[in-house]
N, C-alpha and C positions, 0 to 999 in steps of 0.2 A: 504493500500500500504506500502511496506516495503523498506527501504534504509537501509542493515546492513553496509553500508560504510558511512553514514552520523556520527553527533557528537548525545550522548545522549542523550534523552529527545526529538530529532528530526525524529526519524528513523521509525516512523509508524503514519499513517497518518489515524483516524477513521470516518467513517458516521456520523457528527454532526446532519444532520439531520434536517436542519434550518428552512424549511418548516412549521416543524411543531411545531416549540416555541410558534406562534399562536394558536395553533388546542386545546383547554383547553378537550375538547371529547379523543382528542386521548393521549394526556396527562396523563388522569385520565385513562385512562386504559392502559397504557405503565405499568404507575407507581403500578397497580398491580403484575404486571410480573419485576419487572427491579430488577437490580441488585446495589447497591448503596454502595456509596464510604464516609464513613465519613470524614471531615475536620474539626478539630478542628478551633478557633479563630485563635489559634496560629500557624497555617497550618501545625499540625500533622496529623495522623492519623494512625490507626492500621492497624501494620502488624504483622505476622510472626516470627519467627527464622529464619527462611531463609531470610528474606525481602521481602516476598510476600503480596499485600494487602489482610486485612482479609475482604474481599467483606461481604456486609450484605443484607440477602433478605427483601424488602419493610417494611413486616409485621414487622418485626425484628428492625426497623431504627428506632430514637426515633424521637420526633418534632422538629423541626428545619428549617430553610430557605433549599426549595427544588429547584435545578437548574437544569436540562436537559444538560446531555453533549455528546448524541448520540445515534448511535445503532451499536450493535457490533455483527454480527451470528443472527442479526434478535434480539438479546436479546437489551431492552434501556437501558442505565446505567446514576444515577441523580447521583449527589453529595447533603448531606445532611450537614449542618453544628451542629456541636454537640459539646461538652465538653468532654474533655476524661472520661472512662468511668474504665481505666484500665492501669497500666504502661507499655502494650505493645504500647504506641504512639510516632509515630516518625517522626519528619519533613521529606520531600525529598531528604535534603542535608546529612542526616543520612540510608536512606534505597537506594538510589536510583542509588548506583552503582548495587546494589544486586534485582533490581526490574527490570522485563522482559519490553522490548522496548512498548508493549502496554499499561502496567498497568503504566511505567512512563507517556505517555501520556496523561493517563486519570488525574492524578492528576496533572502534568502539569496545565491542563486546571480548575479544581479542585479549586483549591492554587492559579491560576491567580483571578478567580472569585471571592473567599472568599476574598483576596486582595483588590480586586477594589471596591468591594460592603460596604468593612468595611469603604475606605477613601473617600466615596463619598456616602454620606449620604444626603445631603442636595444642592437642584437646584445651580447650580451656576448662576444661570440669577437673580433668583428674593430671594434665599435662603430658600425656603419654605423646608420642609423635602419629599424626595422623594419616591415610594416605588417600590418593586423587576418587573418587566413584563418583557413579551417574555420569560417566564420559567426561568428566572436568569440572561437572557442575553442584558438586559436596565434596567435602573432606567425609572421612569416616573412622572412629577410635575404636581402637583393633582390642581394647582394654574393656572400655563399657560401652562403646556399640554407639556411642551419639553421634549423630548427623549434622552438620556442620553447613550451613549456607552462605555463598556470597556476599559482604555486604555493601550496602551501597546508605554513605550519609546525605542525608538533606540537608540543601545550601540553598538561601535564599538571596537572588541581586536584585538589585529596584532600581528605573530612572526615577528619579525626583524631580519633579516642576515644580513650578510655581505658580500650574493654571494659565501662564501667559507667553512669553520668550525666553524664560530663564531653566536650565536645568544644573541641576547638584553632581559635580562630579568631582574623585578624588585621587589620591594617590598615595599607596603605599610605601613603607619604607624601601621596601626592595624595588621600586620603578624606578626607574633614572626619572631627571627634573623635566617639566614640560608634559610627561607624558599620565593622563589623568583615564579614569576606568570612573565605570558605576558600582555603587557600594554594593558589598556582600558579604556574609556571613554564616554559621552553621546553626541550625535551626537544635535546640535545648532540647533535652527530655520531658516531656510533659507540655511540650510547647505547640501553639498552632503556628501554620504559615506567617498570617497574616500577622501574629501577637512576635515573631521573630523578625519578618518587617520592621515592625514600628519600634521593636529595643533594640535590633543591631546600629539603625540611622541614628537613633537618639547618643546610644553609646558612643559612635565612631565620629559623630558632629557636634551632635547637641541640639538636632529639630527635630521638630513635634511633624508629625505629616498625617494625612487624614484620606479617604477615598482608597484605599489599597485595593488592587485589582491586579490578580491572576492576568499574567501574558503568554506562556509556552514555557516548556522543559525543557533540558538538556543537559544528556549524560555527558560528565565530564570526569574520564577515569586517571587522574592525578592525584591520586591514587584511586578514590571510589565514590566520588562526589556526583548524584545527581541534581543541578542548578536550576533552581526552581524561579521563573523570573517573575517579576511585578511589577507595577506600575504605580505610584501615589503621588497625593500633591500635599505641599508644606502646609503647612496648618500656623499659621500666627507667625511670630519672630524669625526671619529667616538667616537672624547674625550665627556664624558657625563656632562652636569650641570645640577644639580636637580632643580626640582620647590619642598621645602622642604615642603609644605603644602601637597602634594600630594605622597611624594616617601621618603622614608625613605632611602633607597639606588636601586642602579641599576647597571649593567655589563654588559659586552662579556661572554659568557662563551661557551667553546669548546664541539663537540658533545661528547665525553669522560665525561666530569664534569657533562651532563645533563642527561646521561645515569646511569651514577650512581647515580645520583639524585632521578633519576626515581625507580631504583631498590630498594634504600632506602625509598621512596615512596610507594609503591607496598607493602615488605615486613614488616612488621610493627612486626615481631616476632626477627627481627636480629635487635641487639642495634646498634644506631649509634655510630661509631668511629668518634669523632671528633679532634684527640691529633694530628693529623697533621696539625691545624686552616682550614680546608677543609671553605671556601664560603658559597657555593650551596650546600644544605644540604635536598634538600626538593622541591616539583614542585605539583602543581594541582593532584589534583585524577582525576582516569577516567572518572567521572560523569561529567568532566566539559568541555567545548568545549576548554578552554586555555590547559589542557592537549591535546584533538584530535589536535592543531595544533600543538604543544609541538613533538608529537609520528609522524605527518605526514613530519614534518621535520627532525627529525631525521630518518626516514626510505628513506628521501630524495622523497617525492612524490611531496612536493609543495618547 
């Protein structure tokens, strides 16, 4: 199924095919026929010049941890974990503007996998070491027999307006100067979406915001993060205090400042002019869903 209006990495949705993680018969003869995606440790893998994955057939795959991640045209496609083999390997956040809605998918899920399987090694009940079942997708303790699922945290980012030309964007310690994102954070125990909204803003700035409204998902596996996006407008005082552990700076900034942000953004062959002290110098690439709401407010849809 296809959503070309969704955010990246979201927008195709494949036959995982869950049935048959059990079936070790039908398993063993998929995995003749499949098509297979390698994933380094370090959740590279090969692609392209173009940014397309370099798919490898079965025979071809070297040994490694084999996971099942669907069926695609009747064709299964595993993820195999491997060490690169070649300096064409490249993480997601390096190929995956340039990679088609389904092949981001597959490593999506790929990259979650290898993720969870590396930091969860060992039972958490009794700490016995665990090993792969259901084709990739449980651990199992060989000790007291618990089953062990995937996990994936909730992360909540919001544009912030002001109802009129103005949007809230910030910057972390770790972003170089100039270059500002929309706020995010991990959604608490006991917490709803929208109640992790309006305390990570307050926390991370210091404004009050009001009208929060659900915009799209998007699995983001660095390490197991699905980013849950929204949309709000400020509510009363719109003067900002930072929480300095978390935000290195933060602003208003006008749909004008962000648009060219963007352009400069985009075009990475035209130098930045900065002899005017221009701010906002810099905004998410398109791969990221803080960009899709970035472009969906400024085109004025949400």
């Amino acid at each position: 199924m296809h959503d070309a209006g969704g955010p990246p990495l979201s927008r195709v949705s494949f036959d995982r095919a869950a049935l048959h993680r059990s079936d070790d018969a039908w398993l063993a003869e998929a995995w003749a026929r499949a098509r297979v995606v390698l994933i380094s440790p370090k959740s590279s893998t090969p692609v392209t010049d173009a940014g397309r994955i370099e798919f490898r057939a079965a025979a071809d795959a070297p040994d490694g941890p084999r996971r099942f991640l669907g069926v695609i045209d009747d064709v299964p496609h595993f993820a195999v974990t491997a060490e690169p083999d070649g300096d064409n390997w490249r993480t997601l956040r390096e190929f995956g503007a340039a990679a088609d809605d389904l092949e981001a998918g597959l490593v999506v899920s790929a990259v979650g996998l290898e993720q969870w399987h590396q930091r969860h090694t060992h039972c958490p009940i009794c700490g016995a070491p665990t090993g792969e079942t259901l084709a990739g997708w449980t651990r199992t303790c060989p000790e007291d027999g618990s089953q062990h699922f995937p996990r994936t945290d909730p992360a909540v980012i919001m544009l912030i307006h002001d109802g009129g030309d103005l949007a809230l964007l910030g910057r972390g310690p770790q972003w170089g100067e100039g270059r500002f994102s929309t706020l995010a954070g991990f959604v608490e125990p006991g917490e709803s979406l929208e109640a992790a909204v309006a305390r990570e803003v307050y926390e991370e700035v210091g404004v009050a915001i009001r009208d929060i409204r659900y915009v799209a998902s998007q699995p983001w596996p660095f390490p197991a993060s699905l980013m849950l996006g929204f949309v709000a407008r400020l509510d009363g005082d719109p003067s900002i205090t930072l929480d300095p552990v978390e935000m290195a700076e933060a602003g208003w900034f006008s749909r004008e400042e962000i648009r060219r942000a963007a352009d400069w953004t985009d075009d990475l062959t035209t130098p930045l002019d900065v002899s005017d002290g221009v701010r906002l110098r810099g905004i998410p690439p398109h791969f990221s869903i803080s960009r899709f709401l970035i472009d969906r407010w400024l085109a004025g849809d949400i």
